[in-house]
GURO-223019 format. One record per residue (C-alpha): residue number from 1; residue in three letters; x, z, y. Coordinates in steps of 0.25 Angstrom, whole numbers, plus 5000, padded with zeros to 4 digits. Each point is the difference from the previous one (the first is absolute). Example, Ala and Ser with C-alpha at 12.3 -4.5 7.8 and 13.67 -1.06 7.14 Angstrom:
2
@loza = 1 marza = ala px = 5049 pz = 5031 py = 4982 $
@loza = 2 marza = ser px = 5006 pz = 4998 py = 5014 $
// end
This chain:
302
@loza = 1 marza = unk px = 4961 pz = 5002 py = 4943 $
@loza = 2 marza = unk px = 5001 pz = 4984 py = 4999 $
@loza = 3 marza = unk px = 4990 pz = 4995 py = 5010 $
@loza = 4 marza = unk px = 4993 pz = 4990 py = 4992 $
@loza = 5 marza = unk px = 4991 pz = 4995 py = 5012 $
@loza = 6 marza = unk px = 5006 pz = 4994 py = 5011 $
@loza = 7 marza = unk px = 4991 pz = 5004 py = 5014 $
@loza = 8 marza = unk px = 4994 pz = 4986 py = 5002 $
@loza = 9 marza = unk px = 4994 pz = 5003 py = 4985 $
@loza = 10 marza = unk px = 4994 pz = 5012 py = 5003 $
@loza = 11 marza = unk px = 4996 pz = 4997 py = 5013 $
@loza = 12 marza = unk px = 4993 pz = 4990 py = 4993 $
@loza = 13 marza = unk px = 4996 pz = 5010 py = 4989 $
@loza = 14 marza = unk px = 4993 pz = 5010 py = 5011 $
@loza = 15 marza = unk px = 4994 pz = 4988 py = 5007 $
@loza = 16 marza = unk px = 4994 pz = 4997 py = 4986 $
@loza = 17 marza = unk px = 4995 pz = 5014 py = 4997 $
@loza = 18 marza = unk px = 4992 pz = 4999 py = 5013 $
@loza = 19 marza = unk px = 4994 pz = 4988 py = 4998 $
@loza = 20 marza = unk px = 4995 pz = 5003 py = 4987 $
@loza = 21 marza = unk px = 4995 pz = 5015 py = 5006 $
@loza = 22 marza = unk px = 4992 pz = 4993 py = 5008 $
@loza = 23 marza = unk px = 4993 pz = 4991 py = 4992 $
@loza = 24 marza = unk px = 4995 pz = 5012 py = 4992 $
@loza = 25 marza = unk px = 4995 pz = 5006 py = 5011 $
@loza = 26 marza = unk px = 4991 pz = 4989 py = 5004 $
@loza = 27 marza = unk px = 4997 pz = 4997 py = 4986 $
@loza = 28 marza = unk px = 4992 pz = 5014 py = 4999 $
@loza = 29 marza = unk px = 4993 pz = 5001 py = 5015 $
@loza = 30 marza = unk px = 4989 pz = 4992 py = 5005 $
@loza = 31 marza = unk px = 5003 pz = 5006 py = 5015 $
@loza = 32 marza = unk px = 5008 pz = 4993 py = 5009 $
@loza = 33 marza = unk px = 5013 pz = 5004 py = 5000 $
@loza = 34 marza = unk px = 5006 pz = 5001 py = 5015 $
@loza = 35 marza = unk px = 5012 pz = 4990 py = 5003 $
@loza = 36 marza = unk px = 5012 pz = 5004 py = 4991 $
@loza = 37 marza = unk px = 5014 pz = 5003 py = 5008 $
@loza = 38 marza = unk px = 5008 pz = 4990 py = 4994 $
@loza = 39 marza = unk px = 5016 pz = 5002 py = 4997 $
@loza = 40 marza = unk px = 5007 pz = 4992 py = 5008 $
@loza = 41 marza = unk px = 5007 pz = 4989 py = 4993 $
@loza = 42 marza = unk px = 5013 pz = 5004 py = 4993 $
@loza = 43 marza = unk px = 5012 pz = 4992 py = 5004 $
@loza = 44 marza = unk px = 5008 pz = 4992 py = 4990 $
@loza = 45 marza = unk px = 5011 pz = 5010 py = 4994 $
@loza = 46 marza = unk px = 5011 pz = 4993 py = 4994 $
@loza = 47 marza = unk px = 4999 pz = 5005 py = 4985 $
@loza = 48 marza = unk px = 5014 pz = 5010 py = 4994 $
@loza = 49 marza = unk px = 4999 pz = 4988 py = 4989 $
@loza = 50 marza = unk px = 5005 pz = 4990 py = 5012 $
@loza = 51 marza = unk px = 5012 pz = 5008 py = 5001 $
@loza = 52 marza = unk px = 5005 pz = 4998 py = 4986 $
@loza = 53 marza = unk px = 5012 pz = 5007 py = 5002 $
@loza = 54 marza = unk px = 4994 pz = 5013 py = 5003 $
@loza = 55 marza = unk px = 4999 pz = 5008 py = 4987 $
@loza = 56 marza = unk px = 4999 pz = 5014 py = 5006 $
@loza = 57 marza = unk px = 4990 pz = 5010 py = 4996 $
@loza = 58 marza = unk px = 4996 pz = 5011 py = 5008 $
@loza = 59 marza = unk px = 5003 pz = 5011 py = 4993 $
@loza = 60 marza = unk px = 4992 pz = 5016 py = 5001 $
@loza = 61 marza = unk px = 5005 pz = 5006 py = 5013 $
@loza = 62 marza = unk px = 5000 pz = 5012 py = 4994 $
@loza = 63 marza = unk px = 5010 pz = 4997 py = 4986 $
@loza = 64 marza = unk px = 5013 pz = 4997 py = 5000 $
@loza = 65 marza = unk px = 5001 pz = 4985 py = 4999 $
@loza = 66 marza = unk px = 5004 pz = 4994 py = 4987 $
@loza = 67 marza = unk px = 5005 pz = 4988 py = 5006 $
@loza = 68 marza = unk px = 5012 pz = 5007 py = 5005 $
@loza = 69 marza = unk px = 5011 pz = 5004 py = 4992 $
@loza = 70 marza = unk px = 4999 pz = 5012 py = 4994 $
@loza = 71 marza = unk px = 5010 pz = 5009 py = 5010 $
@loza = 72 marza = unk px = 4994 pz = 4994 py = 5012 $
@loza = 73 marza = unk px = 4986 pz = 5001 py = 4996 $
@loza = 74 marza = unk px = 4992 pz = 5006 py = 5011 $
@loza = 75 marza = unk px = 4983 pz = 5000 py = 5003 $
@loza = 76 marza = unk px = 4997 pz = 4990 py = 5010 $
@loza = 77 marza = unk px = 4993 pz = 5012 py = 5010 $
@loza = 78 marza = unk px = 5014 pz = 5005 py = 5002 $
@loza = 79 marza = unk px = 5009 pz = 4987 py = 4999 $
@loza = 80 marza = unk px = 4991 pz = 4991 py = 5011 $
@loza = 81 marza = unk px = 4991 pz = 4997 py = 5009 $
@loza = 82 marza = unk px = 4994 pz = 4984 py = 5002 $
@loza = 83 marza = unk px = 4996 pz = 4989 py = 5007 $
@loza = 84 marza = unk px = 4999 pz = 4988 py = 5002 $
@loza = 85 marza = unk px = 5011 pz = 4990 py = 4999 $
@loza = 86 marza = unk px = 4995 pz = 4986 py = 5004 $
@loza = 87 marza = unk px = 5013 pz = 4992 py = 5002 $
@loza = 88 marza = unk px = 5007 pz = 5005 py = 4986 $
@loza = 89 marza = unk px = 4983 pz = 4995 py = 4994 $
@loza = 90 marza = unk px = 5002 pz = 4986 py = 5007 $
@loza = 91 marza = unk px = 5015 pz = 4998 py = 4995 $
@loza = 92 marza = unk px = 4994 pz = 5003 py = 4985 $
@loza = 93 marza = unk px = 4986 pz = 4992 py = 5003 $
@loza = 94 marza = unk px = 5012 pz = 4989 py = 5005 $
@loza = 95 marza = unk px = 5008 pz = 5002 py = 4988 $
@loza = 96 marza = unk px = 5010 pz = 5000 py = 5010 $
@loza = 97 marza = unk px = 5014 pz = 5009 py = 5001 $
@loza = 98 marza = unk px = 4997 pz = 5013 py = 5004 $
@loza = 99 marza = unk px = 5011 pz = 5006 py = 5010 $
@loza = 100 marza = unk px = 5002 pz = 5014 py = 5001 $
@loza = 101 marza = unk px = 5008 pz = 5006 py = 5012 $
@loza = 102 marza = unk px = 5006 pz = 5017 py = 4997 $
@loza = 103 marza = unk px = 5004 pz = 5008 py = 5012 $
@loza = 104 marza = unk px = 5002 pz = 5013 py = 5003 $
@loza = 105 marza = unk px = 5010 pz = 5011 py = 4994 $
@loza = 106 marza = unk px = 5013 pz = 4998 py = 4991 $
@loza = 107 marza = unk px = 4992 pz = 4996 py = 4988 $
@loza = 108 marza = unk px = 4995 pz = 4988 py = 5006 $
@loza = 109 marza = unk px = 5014 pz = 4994 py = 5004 $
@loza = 110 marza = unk px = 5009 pz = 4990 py = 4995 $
@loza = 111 marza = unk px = 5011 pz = 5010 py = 4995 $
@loza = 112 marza = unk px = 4990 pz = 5005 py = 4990 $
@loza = 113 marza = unk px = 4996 pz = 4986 py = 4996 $
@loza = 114 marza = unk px = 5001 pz = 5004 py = 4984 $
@loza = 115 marza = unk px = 4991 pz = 5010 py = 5002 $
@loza = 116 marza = unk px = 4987 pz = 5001 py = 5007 $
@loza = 117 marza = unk px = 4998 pz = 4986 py = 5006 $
@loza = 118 marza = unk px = 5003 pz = 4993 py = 4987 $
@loza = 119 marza = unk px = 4991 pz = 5010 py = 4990 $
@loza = 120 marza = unk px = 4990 pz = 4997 py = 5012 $
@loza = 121 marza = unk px = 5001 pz = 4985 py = 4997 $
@loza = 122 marza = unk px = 5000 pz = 5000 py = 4985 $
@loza = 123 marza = unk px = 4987 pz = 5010 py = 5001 $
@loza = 124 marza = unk px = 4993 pz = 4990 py = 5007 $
@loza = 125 marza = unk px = 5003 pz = 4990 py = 4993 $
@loza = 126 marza = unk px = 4995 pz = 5006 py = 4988 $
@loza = 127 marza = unk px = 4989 pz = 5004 py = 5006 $
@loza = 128 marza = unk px = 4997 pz = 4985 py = 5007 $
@loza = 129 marza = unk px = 5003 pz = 4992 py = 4989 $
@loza = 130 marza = unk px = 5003 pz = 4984 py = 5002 $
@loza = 131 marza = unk px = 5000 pz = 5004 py = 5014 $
@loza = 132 marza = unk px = 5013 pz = 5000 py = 5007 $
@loza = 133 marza = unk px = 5005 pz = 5014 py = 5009 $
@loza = 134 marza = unk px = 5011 pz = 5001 py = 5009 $
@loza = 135 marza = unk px = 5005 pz = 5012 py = 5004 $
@loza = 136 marza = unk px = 5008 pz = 5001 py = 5012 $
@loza = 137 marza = unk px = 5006 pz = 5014 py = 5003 $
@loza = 138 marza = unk px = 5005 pz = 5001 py = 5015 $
@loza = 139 marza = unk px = 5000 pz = 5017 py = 5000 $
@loza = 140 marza = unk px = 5012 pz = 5008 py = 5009 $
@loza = 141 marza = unk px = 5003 pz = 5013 py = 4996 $
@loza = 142 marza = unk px = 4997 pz = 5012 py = 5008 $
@loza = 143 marza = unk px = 4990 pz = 4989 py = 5009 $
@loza = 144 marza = unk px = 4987 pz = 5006 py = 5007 $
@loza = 145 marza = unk px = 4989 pz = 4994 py = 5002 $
@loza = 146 marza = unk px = 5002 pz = 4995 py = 5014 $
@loza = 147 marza = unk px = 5015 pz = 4993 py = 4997 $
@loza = 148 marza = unk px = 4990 pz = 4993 py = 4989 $
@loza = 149 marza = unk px = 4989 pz = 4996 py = 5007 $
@loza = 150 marza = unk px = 5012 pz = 4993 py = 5010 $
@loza = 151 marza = unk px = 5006 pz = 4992 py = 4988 $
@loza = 152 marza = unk px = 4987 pz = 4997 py = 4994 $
@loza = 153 marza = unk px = 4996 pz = 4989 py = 5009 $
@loza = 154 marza = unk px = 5011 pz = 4991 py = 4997 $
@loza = 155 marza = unk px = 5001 pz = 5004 py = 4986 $
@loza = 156 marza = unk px = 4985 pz = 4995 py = 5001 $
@loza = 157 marza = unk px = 5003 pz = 4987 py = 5006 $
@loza = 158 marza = unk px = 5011 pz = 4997 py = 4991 $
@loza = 159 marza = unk px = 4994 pz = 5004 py = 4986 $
@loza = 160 marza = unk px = 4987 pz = 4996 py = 5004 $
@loza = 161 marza = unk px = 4994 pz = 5011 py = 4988 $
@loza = 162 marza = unk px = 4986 pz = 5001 py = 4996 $
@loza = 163 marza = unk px = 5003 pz = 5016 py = 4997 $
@loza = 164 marza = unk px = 5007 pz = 5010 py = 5006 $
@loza = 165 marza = unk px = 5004 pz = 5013 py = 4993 $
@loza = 166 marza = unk px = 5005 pz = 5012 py = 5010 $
@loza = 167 marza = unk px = 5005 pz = 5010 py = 4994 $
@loza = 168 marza = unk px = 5000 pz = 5009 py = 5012 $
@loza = 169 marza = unk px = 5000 pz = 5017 py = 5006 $
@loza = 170 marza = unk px = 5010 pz = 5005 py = 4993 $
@loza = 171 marza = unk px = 5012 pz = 4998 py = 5010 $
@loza = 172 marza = unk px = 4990 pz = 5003 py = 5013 $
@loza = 173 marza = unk px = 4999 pz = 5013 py = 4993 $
@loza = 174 marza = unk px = 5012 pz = 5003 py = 4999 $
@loza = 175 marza = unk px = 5006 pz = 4995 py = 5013 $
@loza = 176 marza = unk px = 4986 pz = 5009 py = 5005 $
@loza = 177 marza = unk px = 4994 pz = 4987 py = 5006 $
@loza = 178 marza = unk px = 4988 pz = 5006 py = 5010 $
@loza = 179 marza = unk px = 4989 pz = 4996 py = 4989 $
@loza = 180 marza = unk px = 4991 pz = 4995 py = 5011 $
@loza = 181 marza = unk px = 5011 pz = 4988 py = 5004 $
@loza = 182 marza = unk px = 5001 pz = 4997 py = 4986 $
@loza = 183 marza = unk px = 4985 pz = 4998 py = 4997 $
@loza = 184 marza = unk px = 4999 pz = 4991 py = 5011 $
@loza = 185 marza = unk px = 5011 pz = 4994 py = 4998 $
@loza = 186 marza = unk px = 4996 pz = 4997 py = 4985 $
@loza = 187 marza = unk px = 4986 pz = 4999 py = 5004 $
@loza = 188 marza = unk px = 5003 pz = 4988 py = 5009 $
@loza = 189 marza = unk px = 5012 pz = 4994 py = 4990 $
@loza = 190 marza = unk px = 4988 pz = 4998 py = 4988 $
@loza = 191 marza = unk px = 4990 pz = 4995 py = 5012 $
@loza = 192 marza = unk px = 5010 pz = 4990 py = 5003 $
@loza = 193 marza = unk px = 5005 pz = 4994 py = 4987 $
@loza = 194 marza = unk px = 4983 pz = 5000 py = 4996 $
@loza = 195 marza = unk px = 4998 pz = 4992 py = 5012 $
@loza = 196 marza = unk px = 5012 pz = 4989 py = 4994 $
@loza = 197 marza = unk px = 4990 pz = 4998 py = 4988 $
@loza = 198 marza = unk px = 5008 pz = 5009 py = 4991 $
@loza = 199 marza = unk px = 4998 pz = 5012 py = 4991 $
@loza = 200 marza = unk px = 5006 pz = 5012 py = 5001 $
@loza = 201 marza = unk px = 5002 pz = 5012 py = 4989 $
@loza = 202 marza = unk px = 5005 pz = 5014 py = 5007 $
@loza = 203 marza = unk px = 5007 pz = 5009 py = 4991 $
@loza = 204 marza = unk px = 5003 pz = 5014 py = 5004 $
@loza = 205 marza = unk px = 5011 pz = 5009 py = 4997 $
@loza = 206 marza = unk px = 5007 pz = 5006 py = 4988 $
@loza = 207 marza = unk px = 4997 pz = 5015 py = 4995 $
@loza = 208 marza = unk px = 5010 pz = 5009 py = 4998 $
@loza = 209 marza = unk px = 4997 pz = 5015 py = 4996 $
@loza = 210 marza = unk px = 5009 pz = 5005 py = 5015 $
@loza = 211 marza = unk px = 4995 pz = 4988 py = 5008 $
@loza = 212 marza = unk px = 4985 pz = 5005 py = 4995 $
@loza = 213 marza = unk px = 5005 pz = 5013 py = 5007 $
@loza = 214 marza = unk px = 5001 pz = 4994 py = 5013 $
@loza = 215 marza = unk px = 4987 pz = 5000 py = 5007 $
@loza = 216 marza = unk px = 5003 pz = 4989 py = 5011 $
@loza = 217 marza = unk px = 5005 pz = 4991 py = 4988 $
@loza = 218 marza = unk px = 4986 pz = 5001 py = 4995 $
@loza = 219 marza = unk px = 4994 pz = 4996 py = 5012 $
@loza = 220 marza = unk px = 5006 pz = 4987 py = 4999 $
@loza = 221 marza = unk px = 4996 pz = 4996 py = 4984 $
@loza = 222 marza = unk px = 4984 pz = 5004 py = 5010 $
@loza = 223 marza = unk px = 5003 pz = 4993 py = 5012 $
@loza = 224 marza = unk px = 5004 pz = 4988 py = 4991 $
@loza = 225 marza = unk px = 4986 pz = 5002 py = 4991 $
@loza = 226 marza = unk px = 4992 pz = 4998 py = 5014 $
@loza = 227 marza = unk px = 5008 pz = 4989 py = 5005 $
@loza = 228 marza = unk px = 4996 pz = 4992 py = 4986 $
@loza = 229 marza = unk px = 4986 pz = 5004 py = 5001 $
@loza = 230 marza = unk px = 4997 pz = 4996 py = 5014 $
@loza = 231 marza = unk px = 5007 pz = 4989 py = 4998 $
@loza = 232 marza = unk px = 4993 pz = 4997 py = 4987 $
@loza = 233 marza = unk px = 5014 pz = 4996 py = 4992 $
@loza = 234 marza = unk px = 5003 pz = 5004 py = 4986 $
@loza = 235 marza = unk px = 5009 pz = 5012 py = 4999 $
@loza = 236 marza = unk px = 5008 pz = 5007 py = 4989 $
@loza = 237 marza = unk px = 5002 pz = 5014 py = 5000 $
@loza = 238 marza = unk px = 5013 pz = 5000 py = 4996 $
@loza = 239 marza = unk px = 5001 pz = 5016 py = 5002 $
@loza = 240 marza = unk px = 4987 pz = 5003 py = 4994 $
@loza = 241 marza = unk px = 5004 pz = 4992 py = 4987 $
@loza = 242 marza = unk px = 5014 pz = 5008 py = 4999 $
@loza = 243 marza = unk px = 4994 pz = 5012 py = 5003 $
@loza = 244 marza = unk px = 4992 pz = 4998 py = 4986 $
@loza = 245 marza = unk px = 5010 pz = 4995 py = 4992 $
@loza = 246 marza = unk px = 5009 pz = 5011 py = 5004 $
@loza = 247 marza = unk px = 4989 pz = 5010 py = 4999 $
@loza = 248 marza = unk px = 4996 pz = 4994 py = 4984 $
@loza = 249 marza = unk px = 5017 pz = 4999 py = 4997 $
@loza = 250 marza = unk px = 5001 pz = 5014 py = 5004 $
@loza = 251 marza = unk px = 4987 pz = 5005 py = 4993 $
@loza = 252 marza = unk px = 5008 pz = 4994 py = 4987 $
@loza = 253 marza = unk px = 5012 pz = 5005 py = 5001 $
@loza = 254 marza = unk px = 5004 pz = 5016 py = 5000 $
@loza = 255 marza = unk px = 5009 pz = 5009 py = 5007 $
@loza = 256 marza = unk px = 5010 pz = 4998 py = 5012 $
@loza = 257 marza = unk px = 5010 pz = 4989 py = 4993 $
@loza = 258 marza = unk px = 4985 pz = 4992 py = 4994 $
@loza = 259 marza = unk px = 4999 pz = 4999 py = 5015 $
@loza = 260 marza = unk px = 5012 pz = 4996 py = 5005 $
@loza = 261 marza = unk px = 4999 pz = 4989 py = 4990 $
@loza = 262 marza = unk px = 4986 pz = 4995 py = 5004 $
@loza = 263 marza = unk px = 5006 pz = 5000 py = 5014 $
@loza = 264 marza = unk px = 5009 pz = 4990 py = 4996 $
@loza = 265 marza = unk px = 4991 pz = 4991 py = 4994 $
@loza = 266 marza = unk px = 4992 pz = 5002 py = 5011 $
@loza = 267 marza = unk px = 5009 pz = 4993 py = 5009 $
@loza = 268 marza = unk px = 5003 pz = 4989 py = 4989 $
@loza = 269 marza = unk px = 4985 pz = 4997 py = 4999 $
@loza = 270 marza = unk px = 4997 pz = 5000 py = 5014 $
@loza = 271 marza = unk px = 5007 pz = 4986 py = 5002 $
@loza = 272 marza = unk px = 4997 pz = 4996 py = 4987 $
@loza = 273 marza = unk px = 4985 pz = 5001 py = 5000 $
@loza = 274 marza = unk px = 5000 pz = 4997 py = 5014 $
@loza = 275 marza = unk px = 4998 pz = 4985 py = 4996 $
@loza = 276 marza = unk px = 4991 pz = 5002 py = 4992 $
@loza = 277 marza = unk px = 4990 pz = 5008 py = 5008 $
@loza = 278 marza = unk px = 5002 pz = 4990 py = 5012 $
@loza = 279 marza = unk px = 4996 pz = 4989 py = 4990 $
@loza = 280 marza = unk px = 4987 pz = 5008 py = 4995 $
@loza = 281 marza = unk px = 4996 pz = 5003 py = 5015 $
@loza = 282 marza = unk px = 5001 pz = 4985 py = 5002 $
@loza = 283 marza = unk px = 4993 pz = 4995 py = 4987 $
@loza = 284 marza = unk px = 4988 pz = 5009 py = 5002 $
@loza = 285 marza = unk px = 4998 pz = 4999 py = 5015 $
@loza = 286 marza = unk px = 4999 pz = 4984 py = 4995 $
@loza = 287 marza = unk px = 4988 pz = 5004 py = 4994 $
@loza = 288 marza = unk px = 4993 pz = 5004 py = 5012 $
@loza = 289 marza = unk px = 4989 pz = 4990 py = 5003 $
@loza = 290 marza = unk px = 5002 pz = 4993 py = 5011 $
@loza = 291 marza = unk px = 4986 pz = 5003 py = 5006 $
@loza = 292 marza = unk px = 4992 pz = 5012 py = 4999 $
@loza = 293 marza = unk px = 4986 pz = 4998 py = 4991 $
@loza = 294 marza = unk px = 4990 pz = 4999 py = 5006 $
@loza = 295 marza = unk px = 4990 pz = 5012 py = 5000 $
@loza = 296 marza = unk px = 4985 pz = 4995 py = 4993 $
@loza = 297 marza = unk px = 4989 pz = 5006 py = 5008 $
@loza = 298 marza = unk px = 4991 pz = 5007 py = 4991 $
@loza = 299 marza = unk px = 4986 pz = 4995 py = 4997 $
@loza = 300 marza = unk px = 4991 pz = 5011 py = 5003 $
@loza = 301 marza = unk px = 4991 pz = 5003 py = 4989 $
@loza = 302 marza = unk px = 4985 pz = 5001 py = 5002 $
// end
C-alpha cells in the first residue's frame, strides 16, 4: 500500500475534519456550548516527499511482498519488525552518504566480501537512489555477541556509520552462551551505539530444520526479539523468514529427494535473500514518522 499522505498531511487533515465538525455543531444549537478541549498543536513533521530518495512503499504485512524477488518473497508479519531510524532519515533529508557498518557471524565478514556485504550495498542503493551507501563489513566467524560489542567501539570511532547491522545469536547458541549474559550484553551494546547518535538494525539467526530442533537455539531467535523491542530497534527475523520459504519450497516439491533439493536451495537462498530482506526492513522502517500523531479529542455531541 503506497502511503500517498505524509503525517504532517494528515495531521493536517484531522485537524481540518475537526474544525469543520465543529462549525456544524454551533451552526445548528442556539445553547452555549461549554469550552471545547482543543488538540494540542501538532508539531511540524518533515514530509516523506522531503526525503526524495525514499521510494518505499509499505507493503500488506500479511502478503508476501512483491518488492522482492520472487524466491525471497516473504510477508512483512514474518520478515520484520520496525522502528524508527533517525540518523539513516537525516543523512537522506542531507542528501548526504549513508555509512553502513555489518558485524556479527561469518556472513558479515570480509572473506565473504562477494556475497552478503556487496548484494547488501547494491540493494540499498537501488532502493535509495542518487543517494550514496557505503557498506563496511567487519564480521569474524564463529564471534559472540560479547567479542563484538568489544570491537565495536573502535570499529565505531573509526567508521563513524550512520547504521549498524548485527547479525547476531547464532554462535551464543551454539557455544550455549547463558542467554541472560547475552541479553544484557546485546541490550547494552544497541543502548550504546543509539546513544552515539546511530541506528542500529538487529538481525537474528538463520533456520534450519535440526537447529528448529533445539529448544535452547530457539531461545535465542526470542531473547533477540525482546532485546529489539525494548530497545525500540528494527529487527529482521531471519529465522522466521527461512522457516517460511523452507516450509512453501517443501510444500511445492514431493517425496524424500524434492526435499533434499529444497534443502539445498534453502541454504543458497538464505544468503542470497538475506540482502534483500535487511534492505526491505531498512526502507520500510524509514517510513516511520518520526513523531507519533497527535490523538484529536472528540467533540462531544449535544
Amino acid at each position: 500500500m503506497a502511503l500517498s499522505l505524509s503525517p504532517a498531511l494528515l495531521g493536517g487533515v484531522s485537524l481540518a475534519m475537526a474544525s469543520c465538525l465543529g462549525f456544524a455543531v454551533q451552526a445548528q444549537s442556539t445553547t452555549p456550548q461549554p469550552a471545547q478541549v482543543q488538540p494540542a498543536p501538532v508539531p511540524p513533521q518533515p514530509a516523506l516527499a522531503e526525503i526524495p530518495a525514499l521510494q518505499a512503499t509499505a507493503p500488506s504485512p500479511d502478503a508476501p511482498d512483491p518488492s522482492l524477488s520472487p524466491e525471497c518473497r516473504v510477508p512483512g508479519s514474518k520478515l520484520y519488525t520496525l522502528a524508527k531510524l533517525k540518523a539513516v532519515k537525516k543523512a537522506l533529508r542531507e542528501h548526504r552518504a549513508v555509512q553502513v557498518l555489518t558485524i556479527g557471524s561469518n556472513s558479515g565478514g570480509l572473506g565473504t566480501a562477494a556475497t552478503y556485504p556487496v548484494r547488501l550495498e547494491d540493494a540499498l542503493t537501488r532502493s535509495l537512489p542518487d543517494i550514496e551507501v557505503t557498506v563496511e563489513s567487519r564480521g569474524v566467524s564463529g564471534e559472540i555477541a560479547f567479542g563484538a560489542a568489544e570491537r565495536l567501539r573502535n570499529q565505531v570511532a573509526e567508521i563513524e556509520p550512520d547504521l549498524v547491522v548485527w547479525q547476531v545469536g547464532g554462535n551464543d547458541a551454539l557455544a550455549r552462551v547463558d542467554i541472560e549474559d547475552f541479553s544484557q550484553s546485546l541490550a547494552e551494546t544497541v543502548a550504546w551505539i543509539k546513544s552515539h547518535g546511530i541506528d542500529v538494525v538487529l538481525v537474528d539467526p538463520q533456520y534450519t530444520a535440526s537447529l528448529a530442533k533445539d529448544d535452547y537455539y530457539r531461545q535465542f531467535v526470542q531473547a533477540i526479539q525482546k532485546v529489539a523491542e525494548r530497545e525500540q530497534v528494527p529487527l529482521v527475523q531471519r529465522y522466521e523468514a527461512m522457516r517460511y520459504l523452507a516450509t512453501r519450497a517443501i510444500s511445492a516439491l514431493k517425496g524424500d529427494t524434492a526435499q533434499s533439493g529444497a534443502g539445498f536451495r534453502l541454504a543458497d537462498l538464505g544468503y542470497r535473500c538475506m540482502a534483500e530482506h535487511v534492505t526491505r526492513a531498512i526502507t520500510v522502517s524509514l517510513l516511520q514518522p518520526d513523531v507519533a500523531p497527535v490523538p484529536v479529542t472528540p467533540v462531544p455531541a449535544n
